[in-house]
C-alpha positions in Angstrom: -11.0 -68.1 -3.8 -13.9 -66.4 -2.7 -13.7 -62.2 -2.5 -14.6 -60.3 0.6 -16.1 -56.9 0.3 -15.5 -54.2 2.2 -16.3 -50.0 1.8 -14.4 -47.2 2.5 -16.1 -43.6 2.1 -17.8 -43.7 -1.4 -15.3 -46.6 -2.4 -15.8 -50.6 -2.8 -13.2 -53.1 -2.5 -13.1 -56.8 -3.5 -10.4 -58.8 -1.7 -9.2 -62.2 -2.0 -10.0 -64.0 1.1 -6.5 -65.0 0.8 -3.8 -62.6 0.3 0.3 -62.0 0.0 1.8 -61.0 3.1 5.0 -58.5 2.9 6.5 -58.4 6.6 7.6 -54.8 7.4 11.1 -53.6 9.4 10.7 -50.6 11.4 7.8 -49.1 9.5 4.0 -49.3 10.4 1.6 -48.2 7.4 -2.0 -46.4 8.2 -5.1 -46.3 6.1 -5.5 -43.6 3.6 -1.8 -43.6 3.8 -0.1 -43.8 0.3 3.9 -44.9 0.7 6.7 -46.4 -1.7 8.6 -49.3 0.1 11.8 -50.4 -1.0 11.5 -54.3 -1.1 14.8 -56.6 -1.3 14.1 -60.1 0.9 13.2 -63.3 -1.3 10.1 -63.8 -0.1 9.4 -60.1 0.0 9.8 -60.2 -3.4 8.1 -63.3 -4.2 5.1 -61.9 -2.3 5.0 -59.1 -4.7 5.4 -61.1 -7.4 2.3 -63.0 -6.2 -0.1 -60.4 -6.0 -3.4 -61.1 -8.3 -4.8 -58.5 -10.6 -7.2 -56.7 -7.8 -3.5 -56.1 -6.6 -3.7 -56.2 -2.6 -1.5 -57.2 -0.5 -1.0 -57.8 3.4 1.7 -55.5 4.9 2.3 -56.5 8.6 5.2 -54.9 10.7 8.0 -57.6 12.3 7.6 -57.8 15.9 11.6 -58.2 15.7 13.3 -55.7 13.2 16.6 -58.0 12.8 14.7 -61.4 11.9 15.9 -61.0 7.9 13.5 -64.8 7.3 10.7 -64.0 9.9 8.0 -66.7 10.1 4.4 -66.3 11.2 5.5 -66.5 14.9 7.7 -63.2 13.9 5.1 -61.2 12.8 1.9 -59.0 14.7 -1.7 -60.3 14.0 -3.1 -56.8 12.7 -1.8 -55.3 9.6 -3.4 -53.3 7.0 -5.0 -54.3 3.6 -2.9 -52.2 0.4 -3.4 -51.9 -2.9 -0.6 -52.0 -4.5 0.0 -48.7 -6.8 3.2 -49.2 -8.6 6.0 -51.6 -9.2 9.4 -50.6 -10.2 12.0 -52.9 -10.6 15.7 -51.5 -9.7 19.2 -53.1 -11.5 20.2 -53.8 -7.8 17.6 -56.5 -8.0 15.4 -54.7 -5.3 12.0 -53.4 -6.2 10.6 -50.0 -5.5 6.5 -50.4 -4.3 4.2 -48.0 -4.0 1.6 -49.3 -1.7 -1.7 -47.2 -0.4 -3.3 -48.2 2.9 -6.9 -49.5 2.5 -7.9 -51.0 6.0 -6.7 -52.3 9.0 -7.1 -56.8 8.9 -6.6 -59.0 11.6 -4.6 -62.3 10.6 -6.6 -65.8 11.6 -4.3 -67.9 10.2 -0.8 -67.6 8.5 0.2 -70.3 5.7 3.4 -69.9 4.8 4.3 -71.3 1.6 7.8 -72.6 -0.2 8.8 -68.7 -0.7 6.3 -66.3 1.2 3.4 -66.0 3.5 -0.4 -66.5 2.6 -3.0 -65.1 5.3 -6.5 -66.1 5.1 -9.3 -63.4 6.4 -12.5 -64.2 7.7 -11.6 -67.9 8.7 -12.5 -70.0 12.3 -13.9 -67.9 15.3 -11.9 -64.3 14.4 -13.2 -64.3 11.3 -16.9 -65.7 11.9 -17.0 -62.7 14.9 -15.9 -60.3 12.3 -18.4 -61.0 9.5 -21.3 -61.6 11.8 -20.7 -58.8 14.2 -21.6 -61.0 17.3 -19.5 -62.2 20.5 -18.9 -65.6 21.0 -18.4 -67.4 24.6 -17.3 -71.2 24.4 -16.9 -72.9 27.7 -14.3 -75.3 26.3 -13.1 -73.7 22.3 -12.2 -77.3 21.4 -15.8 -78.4 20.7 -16.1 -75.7 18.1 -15.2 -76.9 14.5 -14.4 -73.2 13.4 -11.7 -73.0 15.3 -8.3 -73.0 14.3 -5.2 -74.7 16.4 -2.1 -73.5 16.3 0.5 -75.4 18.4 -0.2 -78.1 21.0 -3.5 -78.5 22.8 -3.0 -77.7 26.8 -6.2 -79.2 27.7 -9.9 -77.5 27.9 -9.6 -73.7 26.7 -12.5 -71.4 27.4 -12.6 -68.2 24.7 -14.5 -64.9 24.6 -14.3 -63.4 21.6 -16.0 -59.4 20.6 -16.4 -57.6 17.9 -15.3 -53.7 18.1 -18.1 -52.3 16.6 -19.4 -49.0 15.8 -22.4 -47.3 14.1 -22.1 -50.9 12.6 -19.5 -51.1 11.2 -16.3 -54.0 12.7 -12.7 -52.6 12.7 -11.5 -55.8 14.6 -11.9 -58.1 17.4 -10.4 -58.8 21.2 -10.2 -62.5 22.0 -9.7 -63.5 25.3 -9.0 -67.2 25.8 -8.6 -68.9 29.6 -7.4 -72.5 30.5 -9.9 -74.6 31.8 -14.2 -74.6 31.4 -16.4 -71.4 31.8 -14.0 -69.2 32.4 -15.8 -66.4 31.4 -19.2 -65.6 32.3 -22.1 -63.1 30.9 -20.7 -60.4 32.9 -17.6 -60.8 31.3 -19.0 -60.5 28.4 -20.9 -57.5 29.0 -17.7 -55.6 30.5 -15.6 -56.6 27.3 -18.5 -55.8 24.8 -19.0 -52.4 26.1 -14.8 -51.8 26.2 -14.6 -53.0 22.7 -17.2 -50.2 21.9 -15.2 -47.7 23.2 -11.5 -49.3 21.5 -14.0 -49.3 18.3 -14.5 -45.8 18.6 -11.3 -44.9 19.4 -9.6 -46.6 16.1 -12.4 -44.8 14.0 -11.1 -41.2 15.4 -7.5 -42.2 14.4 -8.6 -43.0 11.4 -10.7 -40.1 10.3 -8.5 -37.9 12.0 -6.0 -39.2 9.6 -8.7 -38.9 6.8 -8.8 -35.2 7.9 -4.9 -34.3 7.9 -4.5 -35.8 4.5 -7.5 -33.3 3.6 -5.7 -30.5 5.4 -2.4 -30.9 4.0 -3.9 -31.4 0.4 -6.0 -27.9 1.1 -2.7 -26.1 2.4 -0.9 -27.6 -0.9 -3.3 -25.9 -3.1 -3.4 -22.7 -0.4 0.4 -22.5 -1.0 0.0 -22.6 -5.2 -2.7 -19.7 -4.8 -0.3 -17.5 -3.1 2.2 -18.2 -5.3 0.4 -17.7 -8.7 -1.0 -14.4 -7.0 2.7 -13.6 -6.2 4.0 -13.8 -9.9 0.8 -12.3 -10.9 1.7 -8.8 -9.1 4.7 -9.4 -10.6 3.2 -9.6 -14.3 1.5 -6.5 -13.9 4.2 -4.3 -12.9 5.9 -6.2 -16.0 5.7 -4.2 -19.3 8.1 -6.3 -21.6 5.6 -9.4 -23.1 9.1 -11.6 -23.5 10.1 -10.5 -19.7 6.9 -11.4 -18.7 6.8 -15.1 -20.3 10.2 -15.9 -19.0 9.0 -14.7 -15.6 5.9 -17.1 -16.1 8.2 -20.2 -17.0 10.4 -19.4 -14.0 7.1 -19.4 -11.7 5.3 -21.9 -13.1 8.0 -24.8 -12.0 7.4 -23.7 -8.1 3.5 -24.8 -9.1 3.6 -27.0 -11.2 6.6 -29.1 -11.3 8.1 -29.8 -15.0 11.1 -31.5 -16.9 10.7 -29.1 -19.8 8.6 -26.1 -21.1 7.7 -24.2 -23.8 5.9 -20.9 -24.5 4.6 -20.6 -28.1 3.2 -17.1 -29.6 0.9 -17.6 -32.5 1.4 -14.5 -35.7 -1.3 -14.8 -37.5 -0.6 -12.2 -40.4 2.5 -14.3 -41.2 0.1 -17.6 -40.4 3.9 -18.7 -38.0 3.7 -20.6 -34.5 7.2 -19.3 -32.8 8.8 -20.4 -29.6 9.9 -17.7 -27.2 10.4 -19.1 -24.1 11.8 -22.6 -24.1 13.3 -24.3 -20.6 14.4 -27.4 -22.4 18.4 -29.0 -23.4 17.2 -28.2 -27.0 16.0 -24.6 -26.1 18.3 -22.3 -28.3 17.4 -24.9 -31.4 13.6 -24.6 -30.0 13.6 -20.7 -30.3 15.7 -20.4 -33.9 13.0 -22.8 -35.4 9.5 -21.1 -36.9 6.6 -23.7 -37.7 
């Protein structure tokens, strides 16, 4: 299969033109947006299973939470490119993914397999618009040979189809399709080229305003740690006792840095001794009896 690339801020991603889909209940997932999912369904699992090494996958919410097999006809056309960050398997037979949000995709073409869904991206007139960032107008869509059929024919079909662009760079694209011949004229065209330029800009100012409240909440994260280690640090220096003071650092140090176990080591160098005397640890009073 061939890869599609795509950038994101300083980043460069390689994606198999055809990728895994994993349909989503009640749950939508952004770009820049990093979120375990608990994952149970057959051909959930299966889809997770078939995930190559670049390890992206399709995520794309159920248009009906309480279809527990959906099929393509169940699920919405845009969903979001992830990388998949971690796989835990669970006794229960469920698996616990961690999934980051990469970039939104808009489905072409669904082909479902024995156990999961497969989506191709970039393929017939969606795709072509997308990768060559140019309208198309077809006074009757059947005469095209990238297009793509899904269900019965109903006769001629006219179909506009515009990329939402901006500074250059597609985040998807608006078809509009009509029964009959010429449907849609240059003027129609124009009016849907310049509202696709403003649903283009839109998206982007979710998306870095996103970008931004990630940023923000990281900044207050490392805000909040600040205050606290100058919090224990007034404390220190109204401590005189060096062992009150190094229990009082271990007690801090969890609210900043989050640990399973800790210990403080002194070094005495005329006795040429390493000796524990703080240990937050099951084996702590062991820890601080033993000299090394």
């Amino acid at each position: 299969m061939t890869p599609l690339t795509f950038h994101r801020d300083s980043e460069t991603f390689e994606v198999d033109e055809r990728l895994p889909v994993l349909p989503l209940r009640d749950l939508v997932v952004f770009p820049h947006v990093v979120i375990p999912l608990l994952v149970g369904r057959a051909a959930s699992l299966a889809a997770v299973d078939a995930v190559s090494e670049s390890r992206f996958i399709l995520l794309v919410a159920q248009r009906t939470p309480e279809v527990q097999d959906p099929a393509s006809a169940d699920l919405y056309r845009v969903g979001v490119i992830a990388r998949i960050l971690q796989v835990v398997r669970q006794s229960s037979g469920a698996t616990k993914v961690l999934v980051e949000g990469i970039a939104r995709a808009r489905v072409t073409r669904y082909a479902p397999s024995a156990e999961m869904l497969r989506v191709r991206i970039g393929e017939g007139l969606t795709g072509w618009v997308a990768a060559h960032n140019e309208p198309v107008r077809l006074g009757d869509a059947a005469a095209y040979k990238r297009r793509l059929t899904v269900g019965p024919d109903a006769g001629p079909e006219s179909i506009l189809l515009v990329p939402m662009a901006a500074d250059e760079h597609t985040v998807g694209v608006i078809v509009l399709s009509k029964i009959g011949r010429d449907r849609f004229t240059a003027d129609h065209e124009t009016t849907l080229t310049i509202f696709a330029g403003h649903a283009a800009q839109a998206l982007l100012s979710v998306e870095r305003h996103e970008l931004l409240v990630r940023q923000q909440g990281e900044l207050e994260q490392r805000l909040a740690s600040q205050r606290r280690l100058l919090a224990v640090n007034e404390q220190l220096v109204s401590t005189l006792d060096p062992t009150e003071v190094l229990g009082l650092i271990a007690d801090s140090l969890k609210a900043v840095v989050a640990y399973d176990t800790l210990g403080i080591y002194v070094i005495d160098r005329v006795r040429g001794a390493r000796r524990a005397v703080v240990a937050r640890d099951r084996f702590a009073e062991a820890i601080l009896t033993h000299e090394s």
